[in-house]
N, C-alpha and C positions, 0 to 999 in steps of 0.2 A: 253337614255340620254348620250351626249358626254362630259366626264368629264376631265376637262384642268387644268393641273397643272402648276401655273406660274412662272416657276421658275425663272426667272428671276428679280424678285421682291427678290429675296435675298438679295444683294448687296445693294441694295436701301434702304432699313430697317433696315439694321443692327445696322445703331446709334439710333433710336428711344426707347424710351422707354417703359418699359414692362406698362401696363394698368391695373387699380387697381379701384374695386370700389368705388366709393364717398359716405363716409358717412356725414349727414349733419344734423344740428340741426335746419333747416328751417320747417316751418311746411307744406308748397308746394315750388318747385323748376319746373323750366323751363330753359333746356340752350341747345344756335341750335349755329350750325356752319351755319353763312349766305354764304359762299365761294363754301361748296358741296350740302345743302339743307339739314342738319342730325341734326337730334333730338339727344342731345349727353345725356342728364337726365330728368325725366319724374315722379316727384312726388307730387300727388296732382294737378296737374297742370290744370284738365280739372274742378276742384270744384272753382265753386264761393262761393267767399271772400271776406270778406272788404277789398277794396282796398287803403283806407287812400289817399295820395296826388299824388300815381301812377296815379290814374286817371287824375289826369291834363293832362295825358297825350292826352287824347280825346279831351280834352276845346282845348287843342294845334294843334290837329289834324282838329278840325272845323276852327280856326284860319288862320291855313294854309291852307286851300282849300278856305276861303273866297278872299286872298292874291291870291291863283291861277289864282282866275274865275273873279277877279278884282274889286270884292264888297269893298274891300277896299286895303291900299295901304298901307307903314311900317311908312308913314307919317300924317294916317289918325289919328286925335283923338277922342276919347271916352270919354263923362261925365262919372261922379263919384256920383253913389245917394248915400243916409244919408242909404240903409240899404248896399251898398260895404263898407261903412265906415265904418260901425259896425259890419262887419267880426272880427271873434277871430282868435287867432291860430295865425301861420305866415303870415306877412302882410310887404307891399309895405308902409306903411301909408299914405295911400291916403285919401282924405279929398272933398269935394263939389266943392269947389276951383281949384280943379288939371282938368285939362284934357292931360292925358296919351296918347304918340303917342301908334301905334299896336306896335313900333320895343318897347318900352320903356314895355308896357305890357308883351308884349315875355319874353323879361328879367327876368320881376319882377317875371311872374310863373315860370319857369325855374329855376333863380339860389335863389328869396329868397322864393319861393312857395308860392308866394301871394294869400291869400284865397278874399282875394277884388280885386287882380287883374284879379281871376277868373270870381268872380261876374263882376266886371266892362264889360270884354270880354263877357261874357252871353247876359247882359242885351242890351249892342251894336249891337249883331249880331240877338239876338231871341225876342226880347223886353221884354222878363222877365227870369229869371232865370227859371221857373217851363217848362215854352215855351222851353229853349236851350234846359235843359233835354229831353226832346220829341225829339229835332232835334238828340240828341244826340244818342238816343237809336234808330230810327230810321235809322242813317248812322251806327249805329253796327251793327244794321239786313242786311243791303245790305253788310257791308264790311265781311261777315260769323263768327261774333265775339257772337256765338250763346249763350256764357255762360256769359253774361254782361249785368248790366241794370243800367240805370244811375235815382239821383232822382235829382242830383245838379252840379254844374262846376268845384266843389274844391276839391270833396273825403272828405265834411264833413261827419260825422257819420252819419248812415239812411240807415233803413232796408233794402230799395230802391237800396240801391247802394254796386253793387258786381259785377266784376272781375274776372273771371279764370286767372291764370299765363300764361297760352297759348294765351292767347286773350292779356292779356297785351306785351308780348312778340312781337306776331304777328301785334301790333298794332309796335310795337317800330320797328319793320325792315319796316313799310310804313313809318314810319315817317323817315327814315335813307335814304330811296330808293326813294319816292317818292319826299320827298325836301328840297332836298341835301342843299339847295341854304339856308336854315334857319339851316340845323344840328347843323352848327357851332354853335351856343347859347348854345348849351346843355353840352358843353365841356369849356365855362365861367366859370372860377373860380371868379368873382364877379363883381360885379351891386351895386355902392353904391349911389343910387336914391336920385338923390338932398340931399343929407349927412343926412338925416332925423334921418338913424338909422345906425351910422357906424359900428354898432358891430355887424348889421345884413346884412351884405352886402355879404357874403362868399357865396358859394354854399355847399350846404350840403353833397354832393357825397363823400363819403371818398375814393373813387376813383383815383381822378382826379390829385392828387398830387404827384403821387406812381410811375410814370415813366413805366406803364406795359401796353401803350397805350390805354385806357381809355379815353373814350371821351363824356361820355353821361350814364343815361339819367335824370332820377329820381326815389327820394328818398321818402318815405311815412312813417309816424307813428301816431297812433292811439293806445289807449288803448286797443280795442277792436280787430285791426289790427295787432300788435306789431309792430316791424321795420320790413320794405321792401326794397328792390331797385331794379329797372329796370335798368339792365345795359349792354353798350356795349365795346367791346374793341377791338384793332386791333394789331397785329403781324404779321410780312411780308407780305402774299399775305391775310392771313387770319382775318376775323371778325366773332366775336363772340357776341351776343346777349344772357341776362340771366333776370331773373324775381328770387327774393327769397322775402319767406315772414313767419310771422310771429314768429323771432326773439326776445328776451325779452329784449336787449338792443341794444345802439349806437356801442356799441364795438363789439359785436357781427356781426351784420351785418356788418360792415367794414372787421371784420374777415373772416368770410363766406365768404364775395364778393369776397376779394383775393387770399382766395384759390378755389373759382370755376375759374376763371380769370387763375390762376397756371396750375390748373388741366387739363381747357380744352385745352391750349395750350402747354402742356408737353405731355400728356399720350396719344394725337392723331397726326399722320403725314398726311398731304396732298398729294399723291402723283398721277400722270398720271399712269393709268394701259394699252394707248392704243395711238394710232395717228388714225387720220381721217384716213379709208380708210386698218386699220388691219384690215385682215381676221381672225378670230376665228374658222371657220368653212364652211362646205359644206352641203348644203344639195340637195336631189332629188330633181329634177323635172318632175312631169307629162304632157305627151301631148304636149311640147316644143320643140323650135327650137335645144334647149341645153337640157343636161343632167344632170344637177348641177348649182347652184348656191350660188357664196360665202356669207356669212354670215358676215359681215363686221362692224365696228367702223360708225356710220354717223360724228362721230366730233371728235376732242382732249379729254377725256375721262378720269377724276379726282376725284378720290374718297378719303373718310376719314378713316382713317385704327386705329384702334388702335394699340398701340405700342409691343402686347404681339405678334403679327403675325409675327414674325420677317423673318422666313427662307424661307415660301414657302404661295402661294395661292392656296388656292383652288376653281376652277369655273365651272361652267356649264351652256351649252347652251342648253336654252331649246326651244323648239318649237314642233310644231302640223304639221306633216308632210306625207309625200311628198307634194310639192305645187303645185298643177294647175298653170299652162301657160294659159293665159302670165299674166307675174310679169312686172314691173316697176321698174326702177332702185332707188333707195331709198329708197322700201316699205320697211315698219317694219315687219319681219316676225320673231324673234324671242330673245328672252332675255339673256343677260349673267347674271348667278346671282352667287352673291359670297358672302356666310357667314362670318359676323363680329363680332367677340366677341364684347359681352356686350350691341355691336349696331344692329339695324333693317339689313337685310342682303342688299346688292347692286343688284340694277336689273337696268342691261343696254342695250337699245335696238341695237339689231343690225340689218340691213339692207342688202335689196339687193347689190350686189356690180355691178349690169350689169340690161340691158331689156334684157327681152328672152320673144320673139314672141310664137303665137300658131302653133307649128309644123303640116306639110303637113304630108299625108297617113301612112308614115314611121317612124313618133313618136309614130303615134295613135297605128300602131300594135305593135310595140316595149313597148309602157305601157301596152297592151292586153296581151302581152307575159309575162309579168312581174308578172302580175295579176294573171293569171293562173300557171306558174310558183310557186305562192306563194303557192297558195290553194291545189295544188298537193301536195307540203311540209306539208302541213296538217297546215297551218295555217290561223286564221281566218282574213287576208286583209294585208293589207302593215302596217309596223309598226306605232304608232304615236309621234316617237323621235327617235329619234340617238343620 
């Protein structure tokens, strides 16, 4: 193995800060850097849960794919039956009378967690709430949300309905990524819906107010759930996405959320370790027009470092080598991989940097020679790294 010290990440690091691990009073945690692809804490995260009013976040996600595919329009409206009405819990107050546009339902899940504007959207798109359910858990098996089953559209209580914090997670960056064009809602600090109930017009997210870019998503509580919140937030080039749950109070979870929010954007740097088209390395070639072939960057090349790395990286190229000719200019033939405290290590491919054709007569004996060369040295074949 050829192992690369990069020094040159000195300089670059020296302001960051040293990395410390997160203790948390959450009873599962999920939090990724959407910007590198890094799972930055990982507790609990893969057990389903009650997921309380997180889950709206799915009713939201059918919502929006109906909106995509043109089933319906942010103008379309939806009847209200006597059993959305009779929803408990946080409520839109809607009544038989209303018909809610889809933009005005959006709203009312989103910022006042309307458990009837859940039902209303259910019954609109599935004809019955037990029917959306199906649709629902159906579109979580194809989206690989393998730790969720749904029995309802609101995250009322029932056995039926559970959540992993990776899956809620993983749902909230499709819903960030895929349509962008509704995110805005989620970062609504209030909806005061025909003035029905002015004191419940707020959005719940204790987030949102805090100036530490925060923009989304939802909040959930259940006795059996405790407090939750799916949340995202942005800092320079960076977003962050987090899931925490089971919390025993309102304060609590405002607490937690701000300091994962602190954490993840202090104690991790973003930075480029590469430009398209560094070489990192060479490696052999067998039977080729050429003798070597660079090991190279395919792209600009940015990773998440935590902040105790300060002075120096350490990396390695690895690969299964000498290669057969003929290579392709861009094949992937081998990995940079560099250990991160605290985090999964970075594995970056690198690529050919050239074609190199199958060599005439004069490679073939020149690898023959090499061949035998080795075996006389008493060793059993040509190495399988450098």
């Amino acid at each position: 193995m050829l192992r690369l010290i990069l020094h040159s990440f000195a300089l670059i690091l020296a302001l960051a800060l040293p990395a410390s691990a997160f203790e948390t009073r959450a009873r599962a945690v999920w939090v990724y850097d959407m910007s590198t692809d890094t799972v930055l804490m990982d507790k609990n995260a893969q057990t389903p849960l009650p997921p309380a009013s997180m889950s709206k976040l799915m009713t939201l996600n059918m919502l929006f794919e109906a909106l995509r595919d043109g089933r319906v329009t942010l103008d379309t409206q939806f009847s209200v039956s006597t059993r959305a009405k009779n929803m408990g819990g946080s409520t839109m107050f809607l009544n038989e009378m209303d018909r809610p546009t889809v933009e005005e339902l959006i709203q009312g899940i989103i910022v006042l967690s309307g458990n009837d504007a859940c039902v209303v959207v259910a019954e609109g798109l599935g004809g019955t709430e037990d029917n959306f359910a199906r649709l629902m858990n159906d579109r979580a098996k194809a989206l690989g949300m393998d730790n969720s089953t749904f029995a309802n559209a609101s995250g009322w209580p029932n056995p039926g309905q559970r959540m992993s914090m990776e899956d809620l997670g993983r749902l909230a960056i499709r819903l960030i990524s895929e349509f962008p064009e509704y995110y805005g809602y989620f970062g609504q600090r209030e909806f005061p819906f025909d003035n029905r109930a002015p004191q419940n017009r707020f959005n719940r997210n204790p987030l949102l107010k805090l100036g530490i870019g925060a923009d989304g998503l939802k909040t959930g509580h259940t006795e059996e759930a405790g407090y939750g919140l799916v949340g995202s937030a942005t800092q320079g080039t960076r977003r962050i996405v987090f899931v925490i749950s089971g919390l025993t109070s309102e304060a609590d979870r405002a607490q937690e959320s701000e300091r994962i929010v602190n954490w993840a954007f202090r104690q991790f740097a973003e930075k480029t370790i590469a430009d398209e088209g560094h070489e990192f390395a060479r490696a052999r070639v067998w039977m080729g027009s050429e003798t070597e072939v660079g090991l190279v960057a395919s792209e600009d090349t940015t990773i998440l470092l935590p902040g105790a790395q300060l002075q120096e990286l350490e990396g390695e190229v690895v690969y299964t080598g000498p290669f057969e000719a003929p290579i392709a200019e861009g094949d992937v033939l081998a990995e940079l991989v560099i250990p991160r405290d605290g985090l999964p290590e970075a594995r970056i491919p690198l690529v050919a940097d050239r074609s190199i054709g199958r060599g005439g007569l004069a490679p073939r004996l020149r690898t023959a020679a090499l061949v035998l060369k080795d075996k006389l040295e008493g060793q059993t074949g040509l190495p399988v790294s450098e």
